[in-house]
C-alpha positions, 0 to 999 in steps of 0.5 A: 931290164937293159938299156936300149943300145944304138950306135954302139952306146947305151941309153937307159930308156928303161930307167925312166919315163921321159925319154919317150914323150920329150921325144914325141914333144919335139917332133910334135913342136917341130911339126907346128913350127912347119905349120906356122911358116906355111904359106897355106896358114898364113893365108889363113890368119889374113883371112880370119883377121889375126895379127901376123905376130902371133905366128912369129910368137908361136913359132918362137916358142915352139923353138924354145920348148923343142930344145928344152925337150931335147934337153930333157930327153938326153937327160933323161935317156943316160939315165941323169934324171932318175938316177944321179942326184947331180942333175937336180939343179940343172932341171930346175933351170929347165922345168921353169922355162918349159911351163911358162912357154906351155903356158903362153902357148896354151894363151895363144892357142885358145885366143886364136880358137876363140877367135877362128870360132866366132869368125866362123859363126859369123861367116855362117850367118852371113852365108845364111842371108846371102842364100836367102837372097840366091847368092851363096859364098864360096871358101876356095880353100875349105880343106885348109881352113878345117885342118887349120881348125883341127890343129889348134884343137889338137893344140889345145888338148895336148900342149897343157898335159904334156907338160904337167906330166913331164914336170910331174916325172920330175917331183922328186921320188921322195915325194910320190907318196905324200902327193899321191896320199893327198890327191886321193884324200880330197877326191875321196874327201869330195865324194863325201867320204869320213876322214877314217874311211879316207885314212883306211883306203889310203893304207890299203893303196900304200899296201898295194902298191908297196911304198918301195916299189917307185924306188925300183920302177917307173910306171911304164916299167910296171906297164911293160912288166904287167905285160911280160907276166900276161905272156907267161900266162899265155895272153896279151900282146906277147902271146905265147907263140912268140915265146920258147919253151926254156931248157931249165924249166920245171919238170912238170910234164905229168902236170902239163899232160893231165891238163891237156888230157882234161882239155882234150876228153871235155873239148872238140876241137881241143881248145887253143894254147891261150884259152887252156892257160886260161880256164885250166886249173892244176889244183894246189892240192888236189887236182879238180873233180867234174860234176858228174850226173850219177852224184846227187850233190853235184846235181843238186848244186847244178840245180840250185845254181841255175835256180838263183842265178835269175835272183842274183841278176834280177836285183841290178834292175832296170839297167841290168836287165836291158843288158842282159836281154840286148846281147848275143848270148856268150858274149857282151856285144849288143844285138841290133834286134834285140835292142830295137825290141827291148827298147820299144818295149820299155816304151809300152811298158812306162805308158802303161799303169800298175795295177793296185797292190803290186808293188808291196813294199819297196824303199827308194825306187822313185819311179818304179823301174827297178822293181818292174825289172825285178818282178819282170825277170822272176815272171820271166824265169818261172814262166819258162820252166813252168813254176809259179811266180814268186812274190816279193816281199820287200827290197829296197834300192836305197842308197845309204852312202859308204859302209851300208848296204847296197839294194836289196829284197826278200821274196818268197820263192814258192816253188822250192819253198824258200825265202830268198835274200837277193843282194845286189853287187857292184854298181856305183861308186859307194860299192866300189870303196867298199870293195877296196876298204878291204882290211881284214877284221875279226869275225867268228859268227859261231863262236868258234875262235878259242880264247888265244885267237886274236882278236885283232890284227895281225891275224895267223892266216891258217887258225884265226877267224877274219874277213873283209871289214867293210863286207861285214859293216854292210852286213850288219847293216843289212840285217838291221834293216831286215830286222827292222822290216820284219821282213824275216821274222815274220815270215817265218815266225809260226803261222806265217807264211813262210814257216818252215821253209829255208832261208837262201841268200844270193847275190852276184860279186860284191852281192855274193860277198854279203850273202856269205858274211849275211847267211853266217850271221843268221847262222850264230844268230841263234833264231828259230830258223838259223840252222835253215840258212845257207848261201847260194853265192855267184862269183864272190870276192876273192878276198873275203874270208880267212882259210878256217872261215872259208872251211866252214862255209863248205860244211855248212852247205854253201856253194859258190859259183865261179866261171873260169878266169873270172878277175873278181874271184881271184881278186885280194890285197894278197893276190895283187901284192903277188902279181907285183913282186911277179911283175918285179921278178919278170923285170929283173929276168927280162934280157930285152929293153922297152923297145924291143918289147915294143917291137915284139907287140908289132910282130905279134899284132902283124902275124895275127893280121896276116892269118884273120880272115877279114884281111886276109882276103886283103892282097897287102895283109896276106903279102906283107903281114909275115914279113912285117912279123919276121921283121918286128921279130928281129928288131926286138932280138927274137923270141923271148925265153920263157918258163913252163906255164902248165906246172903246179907253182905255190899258191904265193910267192915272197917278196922279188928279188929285185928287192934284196939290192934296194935300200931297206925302206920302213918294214911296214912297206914290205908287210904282206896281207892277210890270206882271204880266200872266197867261200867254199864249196866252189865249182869252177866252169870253163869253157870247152869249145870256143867261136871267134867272131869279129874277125878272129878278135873276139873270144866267146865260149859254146860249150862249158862244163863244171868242176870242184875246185878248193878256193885256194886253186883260185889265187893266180890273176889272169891278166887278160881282158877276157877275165874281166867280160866273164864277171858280166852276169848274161855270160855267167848265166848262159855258162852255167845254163850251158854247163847244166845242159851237158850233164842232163840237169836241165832240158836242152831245149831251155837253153834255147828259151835264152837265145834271142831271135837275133841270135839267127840274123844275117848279121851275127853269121857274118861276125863271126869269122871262124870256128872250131877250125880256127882253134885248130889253127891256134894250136898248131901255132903253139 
């Protein structure tokens, strides 16, 4: 990434992170000591009672510290800080001075807003006697008072971390590490996590980030670079009609013209630029299959994905089903009726008693709500279509710590006459260090790892048998309990009332993982009903099995559901360990600085105003909002050059070559991870119509449809926000719903049974500001 280049000279702005904010700190410094010597401040401090010396003081220090950071920031902008070791002394003579005037700052500030705040309450006491007697006080200047207050507020909160961040940048690279390592040992070490836990996460961190990359970049850097790599995928803030098509790029225009074709038969309108990129998958090997109505397996996959997907959902409890049932469907913005409703139901429903013998038995839900939630959605689901209730066996929402299972229950579904296994997923913070403990461990259920197989790391991504280590602890965990309970065995056990009827296990995100690791043990477990048991997965990790793993669960019946760009599916150690040499690569290949990438963000963000239809009916927006773009276009050098985004590259990619001129650091920084993929069969649902609400801001799909892919299809991150709203479990569901409906699965009219009254309010027409027209016009952006 170059330098910045201003009057006629280079400033490495690009080779550290100080430049920026020692800038910022001087103009913020220059603007307190204006406010110090105003007339209106000291008045002010003579009517609050404080010492004129403190202006003199504050003032005084805000010279000091504005021309350390000038320091600083020259410093830092010729690139002295981070590369020429040279420097080092002269900063220790400019760090000491600049926090201990931070820190008589910050002492002046919070004596004189303690000070400022009790004068207040007693003037308002005072003013509450005189009213009392009809007489009432009188500020002649209020406004000067509360943005006096306002100031030293915005003091307080930014004077302290200011300066720990600046001093923070200046810690020597060498040591990044080390204090990282021990700042997240004693957060971790605090939340009551063991020592071997607490080694094993940091590893898996070191991993990820790679212990050389602080050597290569700075935060900002990876910021800027994240954002690069978003442009080439068609999203963020550099969308892709800033972008130019290079001439060197690849020959994939077959593979481009098949996409376009899919998008086009399966959409009207066609689908803009950015949710193509998006939604659209290529295939590694093989380009993917639509479900189609006259193949029995696909309706039948259809059939159970829609079936269990309540399950998947009903097992968060209370919290998740006020969600799901207070937002428009295909999005996650709160519906203003339906939250009204919900919550006085939720009213009647705690004043109300149970009647005796519902509950059966549940483990740690102290005062009901989760189980309530759970039997609510599952009358719910089977009043809608007609079925009869199932019954639960047995759950629990205990919380054991890390490394054991999260809530789960055994209920009887008595219309498919199957016992389900529902394994909730992410929800707390015991889950998520089980999602990041992700080293890969042995793992051969079935006995099928020959004898040269290795029984430990490393591991040969394409024959060895591994997975997620801490997805099989809360596996096994779970299968004790179940054994425990006996809620298993003597159901179907002969004569019970579950014999002879399959076992499905279901859960959503880390939920799916579980049901996968769960049904594969049940499976080598030898028991009487283990050739009966399959998983029914929603949205499973992505970095969970081995590729023979992965393969095997395809023969054996599983299915798995993933929608769209779905982060969690796509997500391992391997993928984001990809993400950041690409990341690197786009670094080295970019021919802008910070700022001129900045300014194209500008230009984007003013285009975009120009053409929504809330400013829009705005005279300035409509006037100056191309201007501005083309202004903002220019300061940032053009548009930027980019490669073809629609070919088929290789599922990963080695390591940057921004790396081949750095010091050769230890070999274990440069070490890959393992290849975990999600269960397999998967099929892949995208939208094929979108609407826009909010003004144009807001992306919700309409219309969706269904395909086979392979997992392996599933290893390229899409940074997007988008990516991240579509793991909630109510956008899931009404995509599978609506994916069920366009090939005939379901009846069309149960999608209706999901919509709540608000979906017709006043309100939700006016948010939405355009439809398939706008798509249109996306496209023709392109």
């Amino acid at each position: 990434m170059p330098p910045l280049q201003l009057g006629g000279r280079s400033f490495l702005i690009s080779w550290d992170d100080l430049t920026f904010p020692a800038a910022g700190a001087v103009a913020m410094h220059l603007v307190w000591i204006f406010v110090d010597t105003s007339r209106e401040v000291e008045y002010i401090i003579e009517r609050r009672g404080l010492h004129e010396g403190l202006l003199v003081a504050d003032a005084t220090l805000c010279t000091v510290v504005s021309l350390i950071d000038v320091a600083i920031a020259v410093l830092a902008a010729q690139g002295s800080i981070m590369e020429k070791r040279r420097q080092e002394r002269l900063l220790k003579f400019l760090v000491p001075p600049r926090m201990l005037c931070s820190i008589l700052l910050f002492s002046i500030y919070t004596y004189a807003a303690f000070w400022i705040w009790e004068q207040r309450l007693a003037e308002f006491r005072m003013v509450r006697e005189r009213d009392l007697l009809g007489w009432g006080a009188v500020d002649h200047r209020p406004w000067v008072t509360v943005l006096f207050e306002v100031i030293m507020l915005l003091r307080l909160f930014v004077v302290i971390p200011g300066a720990c961040f600046m001093c923070a940048v200046l810690i020597p690279r060498e040591k990044h590490a080390t204090i990282a390592k021990g700042n997240i040992q004693r957060v971790l070490t605090f939340m009551g996590v063991g020592n071997e836990v607490v080694a094993e996460l940091i590893g898996v961190l070191m991993t990820v980030f790679g212990q050389g990359t602080s050597d290569l970049v700075v935060p900002s850097d990876l910021l800027f670079g994240l954002a690069l790599v978003s442009s080439r995928q068609y999203q963020g803030s550099l969308h892709c009609d800033e972008l130019l098509d290079d001439e060197d790029h690849w020959d994939t225009t077959d593979i481009e013209d098949d996409m376009n074709k899919r998008a086009r038969t399966t959409s009207t309108p066609r689908m803009p630029p950015s949710a193509v990129r998006a939604s659209m998958i290529a295939g590694v090997n093989q380009p993917p299959v639509l479900l189609s109505a006259e193949r029995e397996k696909d309706v039948t996959a259809l059939q159970e994905i829609t079936h269990y997907v309540t399950y998947a959902i009903a097992i968060y409890g209370a919290g998740m089903e006020f969600f799901t049932s207070t937002t428009y469907r295909h999005s996650s913005i709160p519906s203003p009726s339906a939250l009204r409703r919900r919550v006085c139901d939720a009213l009647r429903c705690c004043s109300r008693r149970r009647r005796g013998g519902e509950l059966g038995v549940v483990l740690g839900d102290c005062c009901g709500c989760n189980q309530d939630a759970f039997r609510r959605l599952l009358r719910e689901h089977a009043d809608r279509h007609g079925e009869k209730e199932s019954e639960l066996l047995w759950g629990t929402w205990e919380n054991r710590g890390p490394l054991s299972a999260p809530p789960f229950a055994a209920v009887l579904d008595h219309a498919r006459c199957t016992l389900v296994v529902a394994i909730r997923g992410t929800m707390d913070i015991k889950d998520c260090i089980a999602d990041l403990r992700a080293l890969p461990a042995f793992f051969d259920p079935l006995g099928m790892a020959g004898d040269d197989a290795s029984r430990e790391g490393p591991f040969d991504d394409e024959t060895d048998f591994f997975a997620h280590s801490t997805v099989i602890a809360c596996a096994k965990d779970c299968l004790e309990r179940l054994d425990e309970a006996g809620a298993l065995e003597e159901a179907l056990a002969p004569g019970g009332r579950a014999h002879g009827w399959s076992v499905v296990i279901t859960g959503h995100s880390l939920g799916a993982g579980l049901a996968t690791v769960l049904a594969l043990m049940l499976r080598g477990a030898g028991r009487d009903f283990s050739d009966r048991v399959r998983a029914v997965c929603f949205e499973p990790p992505g970095g969970l099995l081995s590729k023979q793993l992965s393969d095997l669960t395809g023969k054996l019946g599983f299915v798995s559901a993933v929608c769209a760009n779905d982060w969690i599916s796509r997500l391992s150690i391997r993928g984001v360990q990809d993400l950041r040499e690409r990341i690197l690569d786009e670094l080295e290949a970019c021919d802008r600085s910070k700022w001129q990438l900045t300014m194209l963000m500008f230009s984007r963000l003013a285009r975009k105003s120009a053409v929504m239809p809330l400013p829009r009916y705005l005279c300035c927006c409509a006037c100056l909002g191309k201007p501005l773009a083309n202004m903002f276009l220019r300061w940032g050098g053009g548009p930027l050059r980019r490669r073809s985004v629609f070919g088929r590259p290789p599922a990963r990619q080695g390591l940057s070559v921004l790396r081949k001129d750095a010091p050769p650091p230890p070999s274990a920084s440069f070490a890959l991870f393992n290849e975990l993929w999600p269960p397999s069969r998967v099929i892949y649902f995208r939208p094929t119509a979108l609407e826009w609400w909010c003004s144009g801001s807001y992306q919700l799909g309409r219309e969706w449809v269904a395909e086979w892919i392979d997992p392996q299809d599933l290893h390229e991150i899409i940074v997007s926000t988008r990516s991240v709203e579509l793991h909630f479990p109510n956008i899931l569901r009404d995509a599978y719903f609506s994916a069920a409906a366009q090939l005939g699965v379901i009846e069309t009219d149960e999608l209706s049974k999901f919509a709540d009254s608000s979906d017709d309010d006043e309100t939700c027409s006016d948010e939405i500001s355009s439809d398939a027209t706008s798509s249109r016009s996306l496209c023709a952006g392109r």
